[in-house]
VEXDREN-2710 file (C-alpha; in Angstrom, 1 decimal):
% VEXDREN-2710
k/r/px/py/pz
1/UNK/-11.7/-53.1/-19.0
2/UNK/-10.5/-49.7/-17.5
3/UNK/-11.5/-46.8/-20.1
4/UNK/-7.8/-45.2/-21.3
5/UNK/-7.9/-41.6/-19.9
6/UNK/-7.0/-39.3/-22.5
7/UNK/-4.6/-36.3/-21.1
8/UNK/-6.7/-33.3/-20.6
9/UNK/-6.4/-29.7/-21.7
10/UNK/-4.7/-27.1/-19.2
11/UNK/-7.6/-25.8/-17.2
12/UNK/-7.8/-21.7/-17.1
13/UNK/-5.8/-18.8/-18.8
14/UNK/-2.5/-19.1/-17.8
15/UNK/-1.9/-22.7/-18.1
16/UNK/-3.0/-22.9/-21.7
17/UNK/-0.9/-19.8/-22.7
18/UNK/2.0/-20.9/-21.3
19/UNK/1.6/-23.9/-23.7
20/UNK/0.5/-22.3/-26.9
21/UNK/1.5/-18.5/-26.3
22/UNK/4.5/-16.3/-25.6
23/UNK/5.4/-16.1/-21.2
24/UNK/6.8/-13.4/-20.0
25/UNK/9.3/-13.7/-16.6
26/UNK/10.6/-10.5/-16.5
27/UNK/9.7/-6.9/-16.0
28/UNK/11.7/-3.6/-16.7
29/UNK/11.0/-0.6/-14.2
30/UNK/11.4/2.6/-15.8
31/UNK/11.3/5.3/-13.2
32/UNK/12.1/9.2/-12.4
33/UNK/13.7/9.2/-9.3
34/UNK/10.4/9.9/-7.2
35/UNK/9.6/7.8/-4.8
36/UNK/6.3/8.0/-5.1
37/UNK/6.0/7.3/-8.6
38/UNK/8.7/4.4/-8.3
39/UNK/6.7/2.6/-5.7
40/UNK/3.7/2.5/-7.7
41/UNK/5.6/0.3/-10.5
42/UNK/7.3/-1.7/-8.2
43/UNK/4.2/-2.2/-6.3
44/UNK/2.6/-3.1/-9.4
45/UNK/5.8/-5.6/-10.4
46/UNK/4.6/-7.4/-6.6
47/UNK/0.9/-7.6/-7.2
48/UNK/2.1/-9.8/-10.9
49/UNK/4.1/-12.0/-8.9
50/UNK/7.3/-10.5/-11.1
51/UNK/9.3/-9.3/-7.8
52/UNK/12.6/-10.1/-7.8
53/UNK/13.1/-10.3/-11.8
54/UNK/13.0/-6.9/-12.8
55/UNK/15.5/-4.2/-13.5
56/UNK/14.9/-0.8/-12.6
57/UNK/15.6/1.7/-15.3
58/UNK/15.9/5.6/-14.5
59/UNK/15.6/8.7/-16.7
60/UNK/17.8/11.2/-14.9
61/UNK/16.6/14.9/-14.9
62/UNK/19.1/17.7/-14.5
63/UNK/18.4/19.3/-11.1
64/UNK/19.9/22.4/-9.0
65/UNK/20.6/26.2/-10.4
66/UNK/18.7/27.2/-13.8
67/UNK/17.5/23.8/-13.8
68/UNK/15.4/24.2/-11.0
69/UNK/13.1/27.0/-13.5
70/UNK/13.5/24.2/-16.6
71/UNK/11.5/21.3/-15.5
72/UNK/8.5/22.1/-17.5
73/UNK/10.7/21.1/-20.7
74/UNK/11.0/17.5/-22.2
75/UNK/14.1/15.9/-20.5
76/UNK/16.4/15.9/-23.7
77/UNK/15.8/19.5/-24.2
78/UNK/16.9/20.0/-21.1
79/UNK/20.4/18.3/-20.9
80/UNK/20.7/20.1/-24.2
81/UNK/20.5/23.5/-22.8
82/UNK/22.4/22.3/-19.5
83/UNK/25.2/20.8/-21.7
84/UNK/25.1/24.4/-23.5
85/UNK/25.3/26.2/-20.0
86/UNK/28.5/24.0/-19.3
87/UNK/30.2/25.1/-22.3
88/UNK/29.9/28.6/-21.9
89/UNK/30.9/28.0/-18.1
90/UNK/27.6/28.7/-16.3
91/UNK/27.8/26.5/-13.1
92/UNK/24.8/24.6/-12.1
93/UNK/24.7/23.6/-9.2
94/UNK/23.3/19.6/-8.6
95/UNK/20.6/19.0/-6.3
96/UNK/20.8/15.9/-4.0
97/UNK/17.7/13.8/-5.2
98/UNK/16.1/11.2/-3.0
99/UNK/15.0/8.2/-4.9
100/UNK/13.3/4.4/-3.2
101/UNK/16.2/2.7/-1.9
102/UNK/16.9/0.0/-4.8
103/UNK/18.0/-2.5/-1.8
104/UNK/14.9/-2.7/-0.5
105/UNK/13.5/-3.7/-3.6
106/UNK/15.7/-5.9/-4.8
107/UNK/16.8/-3.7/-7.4
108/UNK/21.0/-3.5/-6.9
109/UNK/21.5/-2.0/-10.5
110/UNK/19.8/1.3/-12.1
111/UNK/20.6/2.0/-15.2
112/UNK/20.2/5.3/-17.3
113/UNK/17.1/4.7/-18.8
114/UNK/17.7/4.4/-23.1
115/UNK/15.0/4.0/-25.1
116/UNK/16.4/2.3/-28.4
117/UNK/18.8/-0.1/-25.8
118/UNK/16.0/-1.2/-24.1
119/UNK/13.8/-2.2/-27.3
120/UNK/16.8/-4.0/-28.7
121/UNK/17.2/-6.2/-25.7
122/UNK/13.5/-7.0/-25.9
123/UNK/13.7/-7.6/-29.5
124/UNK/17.1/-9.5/-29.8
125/UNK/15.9/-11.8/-26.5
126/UNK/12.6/-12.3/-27.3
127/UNK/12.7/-16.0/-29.2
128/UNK/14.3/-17.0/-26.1
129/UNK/13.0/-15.5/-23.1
130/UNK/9.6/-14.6/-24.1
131/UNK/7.9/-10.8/-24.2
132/UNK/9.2/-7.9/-21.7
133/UNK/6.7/-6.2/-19.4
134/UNK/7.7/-2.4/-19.3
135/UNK/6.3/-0.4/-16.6
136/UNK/6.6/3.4/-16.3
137/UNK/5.3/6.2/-14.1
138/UNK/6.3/10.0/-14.0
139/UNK/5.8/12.5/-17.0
140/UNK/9.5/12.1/-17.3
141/UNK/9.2/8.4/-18.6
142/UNK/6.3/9.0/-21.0
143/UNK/8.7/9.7/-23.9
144/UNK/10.9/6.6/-23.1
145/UNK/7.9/4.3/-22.6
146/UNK/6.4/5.5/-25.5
147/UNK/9.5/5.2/-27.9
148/UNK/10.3/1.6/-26.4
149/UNK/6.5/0.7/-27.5
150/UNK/6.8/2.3/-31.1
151/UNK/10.7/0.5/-31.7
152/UNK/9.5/-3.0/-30.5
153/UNK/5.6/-2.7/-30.9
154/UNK/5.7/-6.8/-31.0
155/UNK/7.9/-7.7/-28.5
156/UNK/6.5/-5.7/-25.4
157/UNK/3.7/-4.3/-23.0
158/UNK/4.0/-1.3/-22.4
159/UNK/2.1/0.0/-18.4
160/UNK/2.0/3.7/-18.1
161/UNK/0.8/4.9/-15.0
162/UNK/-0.3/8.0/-14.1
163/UNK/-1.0/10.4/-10.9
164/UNK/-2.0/13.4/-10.2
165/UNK/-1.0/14.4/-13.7
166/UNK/-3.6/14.9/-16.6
167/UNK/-3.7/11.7/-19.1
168/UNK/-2.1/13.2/-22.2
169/UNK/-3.6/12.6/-25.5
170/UNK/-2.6/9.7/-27.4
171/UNK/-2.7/7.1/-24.7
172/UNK/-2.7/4.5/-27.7
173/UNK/0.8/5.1/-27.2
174/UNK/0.3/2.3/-24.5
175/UNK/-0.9/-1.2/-24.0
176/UNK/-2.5/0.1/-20.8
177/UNK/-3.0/3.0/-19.1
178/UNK/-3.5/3.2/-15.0
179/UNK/-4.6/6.2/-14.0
180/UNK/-6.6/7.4/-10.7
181/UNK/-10.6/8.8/-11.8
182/UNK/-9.8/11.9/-10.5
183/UNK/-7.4/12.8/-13.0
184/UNK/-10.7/12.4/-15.5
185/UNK/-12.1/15.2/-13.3
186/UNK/-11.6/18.0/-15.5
187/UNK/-14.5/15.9/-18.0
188/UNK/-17.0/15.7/-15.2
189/UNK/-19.5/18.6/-15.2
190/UNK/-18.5/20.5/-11.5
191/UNK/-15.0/20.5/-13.6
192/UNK/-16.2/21.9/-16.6
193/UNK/-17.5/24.5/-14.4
194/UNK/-14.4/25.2/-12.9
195/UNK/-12.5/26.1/-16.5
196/UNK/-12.7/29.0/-18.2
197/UNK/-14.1/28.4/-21.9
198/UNK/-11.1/29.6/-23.3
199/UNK/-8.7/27.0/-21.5
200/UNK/-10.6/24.2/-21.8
201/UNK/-9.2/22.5/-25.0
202/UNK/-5.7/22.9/-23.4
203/UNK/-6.9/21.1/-20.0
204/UNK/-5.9/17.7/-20.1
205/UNK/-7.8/15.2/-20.8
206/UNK/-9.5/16.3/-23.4
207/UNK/-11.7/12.7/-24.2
208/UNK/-13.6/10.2/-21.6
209/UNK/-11.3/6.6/-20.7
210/UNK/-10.7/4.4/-23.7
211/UNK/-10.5/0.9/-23.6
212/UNK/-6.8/0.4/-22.8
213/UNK/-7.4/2.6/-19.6
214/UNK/-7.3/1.5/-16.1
215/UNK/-9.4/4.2/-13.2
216/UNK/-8.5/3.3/-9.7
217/UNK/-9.4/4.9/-6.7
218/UNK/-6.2/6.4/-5.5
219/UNK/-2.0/5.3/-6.3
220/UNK/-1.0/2.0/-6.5
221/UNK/1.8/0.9/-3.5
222/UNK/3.6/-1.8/-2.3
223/UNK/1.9/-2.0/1.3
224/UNK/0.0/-5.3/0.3
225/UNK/-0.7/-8.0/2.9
226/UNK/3.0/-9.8/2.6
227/UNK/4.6/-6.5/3.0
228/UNK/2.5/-5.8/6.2
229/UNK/3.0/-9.2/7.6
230/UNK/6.9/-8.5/7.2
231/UNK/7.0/-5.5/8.3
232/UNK/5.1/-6.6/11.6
233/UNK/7.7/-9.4/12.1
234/UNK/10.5/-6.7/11.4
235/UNK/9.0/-3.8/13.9
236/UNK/7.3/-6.7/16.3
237/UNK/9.7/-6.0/19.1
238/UNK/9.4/-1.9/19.0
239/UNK/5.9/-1.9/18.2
240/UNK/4.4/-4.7/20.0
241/UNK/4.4/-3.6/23.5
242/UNK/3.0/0.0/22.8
243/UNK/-0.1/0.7/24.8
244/UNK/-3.2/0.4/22.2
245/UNK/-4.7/1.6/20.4
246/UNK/-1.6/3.0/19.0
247/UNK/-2.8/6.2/16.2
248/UNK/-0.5/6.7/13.8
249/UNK/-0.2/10.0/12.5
250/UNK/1.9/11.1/9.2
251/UNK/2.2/14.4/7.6
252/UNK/2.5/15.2/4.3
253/UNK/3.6/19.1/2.4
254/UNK/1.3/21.4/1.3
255/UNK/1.0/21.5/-2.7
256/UNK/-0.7/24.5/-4.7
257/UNK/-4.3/22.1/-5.2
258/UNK/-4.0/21.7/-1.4
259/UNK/-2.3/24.8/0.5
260/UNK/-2.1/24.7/4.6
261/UNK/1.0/26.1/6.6
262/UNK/1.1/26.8/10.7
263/UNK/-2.7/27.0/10.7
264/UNK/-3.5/23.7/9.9
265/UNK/-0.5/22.7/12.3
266/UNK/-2.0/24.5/15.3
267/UNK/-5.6/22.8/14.2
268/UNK/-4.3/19.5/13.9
269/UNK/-2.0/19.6/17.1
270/UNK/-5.4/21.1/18.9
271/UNK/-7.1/18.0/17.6
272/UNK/-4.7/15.5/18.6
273/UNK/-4.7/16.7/22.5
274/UNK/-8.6/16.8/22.2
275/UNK/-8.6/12.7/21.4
276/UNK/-4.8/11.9/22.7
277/UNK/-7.1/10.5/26.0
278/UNK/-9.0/7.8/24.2
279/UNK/-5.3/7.0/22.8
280/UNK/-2.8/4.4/24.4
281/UNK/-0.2/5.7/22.0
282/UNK/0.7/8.2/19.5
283/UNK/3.3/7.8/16.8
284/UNK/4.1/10.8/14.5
285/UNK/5.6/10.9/11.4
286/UNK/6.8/13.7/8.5
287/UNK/7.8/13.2/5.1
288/UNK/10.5/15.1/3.2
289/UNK/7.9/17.7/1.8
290/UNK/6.9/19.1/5.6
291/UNK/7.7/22.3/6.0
292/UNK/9.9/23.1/9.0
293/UNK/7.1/25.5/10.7
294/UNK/5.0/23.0/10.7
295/UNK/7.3/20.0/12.0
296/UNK/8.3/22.8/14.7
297/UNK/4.6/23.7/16.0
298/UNK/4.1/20.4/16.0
299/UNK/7.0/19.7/17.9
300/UNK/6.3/21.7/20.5
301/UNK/3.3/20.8/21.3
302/UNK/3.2/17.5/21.4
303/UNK/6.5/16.1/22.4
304/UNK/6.1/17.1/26.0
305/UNK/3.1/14.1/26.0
306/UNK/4.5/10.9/27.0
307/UNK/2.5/9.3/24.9
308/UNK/3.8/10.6/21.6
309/UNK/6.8/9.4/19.7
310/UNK/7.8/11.8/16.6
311/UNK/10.3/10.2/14.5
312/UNK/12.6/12.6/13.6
313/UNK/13.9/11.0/10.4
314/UNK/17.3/8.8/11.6
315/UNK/17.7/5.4/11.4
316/UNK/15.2/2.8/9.7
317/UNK/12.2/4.7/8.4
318/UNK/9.0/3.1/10.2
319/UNK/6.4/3.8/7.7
320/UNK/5.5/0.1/6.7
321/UNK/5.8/-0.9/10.5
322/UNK/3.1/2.1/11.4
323/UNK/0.7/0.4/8.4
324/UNK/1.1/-3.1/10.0
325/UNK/1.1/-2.4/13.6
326/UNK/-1.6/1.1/14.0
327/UNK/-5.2/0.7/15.3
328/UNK/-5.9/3.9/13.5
329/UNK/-4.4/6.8/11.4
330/UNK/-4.4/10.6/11.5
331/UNK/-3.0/12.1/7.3
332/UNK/-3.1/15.2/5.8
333/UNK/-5.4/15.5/3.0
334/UNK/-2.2/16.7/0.4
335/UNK/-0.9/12.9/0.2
336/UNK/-3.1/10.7/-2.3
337/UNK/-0.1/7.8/-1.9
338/UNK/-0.3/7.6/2.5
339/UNK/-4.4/7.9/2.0
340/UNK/-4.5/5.5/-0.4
341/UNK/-1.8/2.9/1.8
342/UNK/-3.6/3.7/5.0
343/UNK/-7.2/2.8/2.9
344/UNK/-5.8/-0.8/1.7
345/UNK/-5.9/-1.9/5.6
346/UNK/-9.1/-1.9/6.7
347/UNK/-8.3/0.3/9.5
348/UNK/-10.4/3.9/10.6
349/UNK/-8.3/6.7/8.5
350/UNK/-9.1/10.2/9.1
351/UNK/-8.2/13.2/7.3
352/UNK/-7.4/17.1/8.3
353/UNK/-7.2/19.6/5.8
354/UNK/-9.4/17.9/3.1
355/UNK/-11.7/21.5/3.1
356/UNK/-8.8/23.1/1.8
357/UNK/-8.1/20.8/-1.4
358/UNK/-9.2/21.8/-4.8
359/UNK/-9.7/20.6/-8.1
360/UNK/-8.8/17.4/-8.6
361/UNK/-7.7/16.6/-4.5
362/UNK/-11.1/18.1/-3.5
363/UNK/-12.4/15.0/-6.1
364/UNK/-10.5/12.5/-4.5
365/UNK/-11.5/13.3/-0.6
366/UNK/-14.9/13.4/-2.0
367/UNK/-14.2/9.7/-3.5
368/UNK/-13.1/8.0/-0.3
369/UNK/-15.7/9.9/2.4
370/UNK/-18.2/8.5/-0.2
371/UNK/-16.8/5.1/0.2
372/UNK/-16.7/5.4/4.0
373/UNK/-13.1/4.4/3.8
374/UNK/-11.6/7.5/5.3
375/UNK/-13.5/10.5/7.7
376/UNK/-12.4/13.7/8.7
377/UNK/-10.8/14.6/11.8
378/UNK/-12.9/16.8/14.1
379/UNK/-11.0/16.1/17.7
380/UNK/-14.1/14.6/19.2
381/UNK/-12.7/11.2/18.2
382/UNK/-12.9/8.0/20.4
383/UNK/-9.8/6.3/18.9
384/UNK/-10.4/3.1/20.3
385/UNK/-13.7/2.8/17.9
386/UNK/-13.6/0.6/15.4
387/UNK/-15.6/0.7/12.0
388/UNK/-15.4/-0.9/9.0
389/UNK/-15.1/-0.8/5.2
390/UNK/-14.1/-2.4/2.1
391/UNK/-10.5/-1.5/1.7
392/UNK/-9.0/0.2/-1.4
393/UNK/-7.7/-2.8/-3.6
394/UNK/-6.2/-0.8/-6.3
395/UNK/-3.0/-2.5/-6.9
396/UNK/-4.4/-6.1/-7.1
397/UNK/-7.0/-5.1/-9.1
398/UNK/-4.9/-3.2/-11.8
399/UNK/-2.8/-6.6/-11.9
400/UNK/-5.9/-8.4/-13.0
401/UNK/-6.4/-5.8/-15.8
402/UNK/-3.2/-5.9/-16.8
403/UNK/-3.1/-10.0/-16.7
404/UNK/-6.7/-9.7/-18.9
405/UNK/-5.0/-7.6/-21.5
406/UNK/-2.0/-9.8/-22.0
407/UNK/-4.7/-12.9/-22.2
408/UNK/-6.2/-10.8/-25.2
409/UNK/-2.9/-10.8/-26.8
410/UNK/-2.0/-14.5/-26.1
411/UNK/0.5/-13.9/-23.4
412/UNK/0.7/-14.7/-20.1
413/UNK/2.8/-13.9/-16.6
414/UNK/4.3/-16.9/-15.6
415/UNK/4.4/-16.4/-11.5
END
């Protein structure tokens, strides 16, 4: 007689929790209106499979005028005293801001980002469509993040992530923490050295990494492999037939731990005519933050090389096509977010300026020429070399901390 087959128990974390635990199938983005902050949530919304059902939440600073000399204060206090300013008819002046298009990610609706609303929508649907992921990134959201996680302690995760800011005390605030190890630099002992023994209990952080937080290497990003394979559908035609190896080379804006102006512009425009012959072609890029004297140098003397392409900002931006389709990039050492794409690919990365960082920048250039994932530039280049390393993987692997700590707490992502 045939033996009856009992059924058997759901094999591995996620099956059995989704049986005997609480799912969760929906994530709330809580952002500041920076794109590079707003990426890293949504990237991290991707890598958890949760792209597509999230809402994108927004806490709206006042900009332009006085505000401009505010920002250090905590966002309320500052629509107070702009609200005060309005009554006593002092005109300020609004800033354009330029946040991630919310198209592009599948995010049609932002909302103003309300603390007490958002924990009674997680509390009140909660029975009946299971726990709500909040992510948040940008020193702006740390109050609303924080409040969301203190109003509805049982009926949420709360993800702060952090960069290029210093961890704030109380990060028990959270359920996790993501944060990249330079921003624990002020602990390590050439940091120490570097702060005066008077300011040292008001540097931030003050304590070593507990267990609810996350070190990566550098920002998490959306550029993961089913963004690059789009991307190289979607730029196939212009990208394609470009004589190789095509170097892609994207500027970034100076920043007071990493200061450079037309001297680093005439170095780096000297280095790119010294290896422009080992190049098939040459794609430049700038972001918002170049300064116009550097864009112009650059300009100038490099435009008249008909193997360069500048992209001077209209149209689609080609940033995720460069990733896919470039044999090699050229970045200025101020960005940590296009090192840290450019690092995830696989593909030769070289930086200029990275002598002049400090501080915490100087930590990170360190971090990745000590992980052979990035060199820098010296103009004696062969760009047609190849050599490898094991690509930054920050994004997927913060993903699998966060999916461990929900497993800890009996939840689970259902994907």
């Amino acid at each position: 007689m045939r033996p009856i087959r009992l059924s058997e128990r759901p094999v591995g974390i996620s099956a059995s929790l989704e049986i005997f635990g609480r799912v969760i199938t929906r994530a709330v983005v809580i952002g500041n209106g920076v794109a590079g902050a707003e990426n890293q949530c949504i990237g991290l919304v991707r890598a958890l499979g949760l792209s597509g059902r999230q809402s994108l939440y927004r806490v709206r600073r006042p900009r332009g005028g006085i505000n401009e000399w505010l920002h250090w204060l905590p966002v309320s206090l500052q629509k107070k005293l702009e609200l005060f300013f309005s009554r006593i008819q002092i005109p300020v002046k609004q800033k354009k801001v330029f946040p991630i298009s919310a198209d592009e990610n599948g995010l049609s609706d932002i909302l103003e980002a309300d603390a007490k609303r958002i924990a009674n929508m997680a509390r009140e649907t909660f029975d009946k469509e299971g726990p709500l992921l909040v992510i948040a990134s940008g020193r702006d959201t740390i109050s609303v993040s924080s409040s969301i996680k203190r109003l509805a302690p049982e009926n949420v995760f709360v993800v702060q992530i952090f960069q290029i800011q210093h961890p704030r005390s109380e990060l028990n605030r959270f359920d996790l923490v993501i944060t990249p190890r330079h921003d624990y630099y002020p602990l390590t002992p050439d940091g120490q050295k570097q702060i005066p023994w008077f300011l040292r209990r008001w540097i931030t952080p003050c304590e070593p990494p507990g267990r609810n937080v996350v070190l990566t290497i550098g920002a998490l990003h959306q550029a993961d492999s089913v963004a690059l394979r789009r991307a190289a559908f979607a730029w196939h035609d212009e990208l394609a037939p470009l004589p190789k190896p095509l170097l892609v080379v994207n500027i970034g804006g100076p920043s007071s731990n990493c200061q450079y102006g037309v001297d680093l512009a005439k170095q780096l425009a000297t280095m790119l005519q010294k290896v422009i012959w080992s190049c098939g072609s040459v794609r430049i890029s700038f972001s918002r933050r170049t300064p116009k004297k550097v864009s112009q140098i650059l300009v100038r003397e490099l435009s008249i090389d008909p193997k360069v392409f500048i992209w001077d900002g209209e149209g689609l931006n080609p940033h995720l096509g460069h990733l896919a389709w470039a044999d090699a990039f050229v970045i200025t050492a101020d960005s940590v977010s296009m090192l840290s794409e450019a690092c995830s690919t696989g593909k030769p990365v070289y930086v200029i300026g990275a002598e002049r960082c400090t501080w915490k920048f100087a930590d990170f250039q360190k971090s990745l020429q000590e992980r052979g994932v990035a060199r820098p530039l010296t103009g004696k280049e062969d760009m047609s070399e190849r050599w490898s390393y094991l690509p930054l993987n920050d994004t997927a692997e913060a993903a699998l901390r966060v999916n461990l700590a929900l497993a800890e707490r009996g939840w689970c992502i259902r994907t």
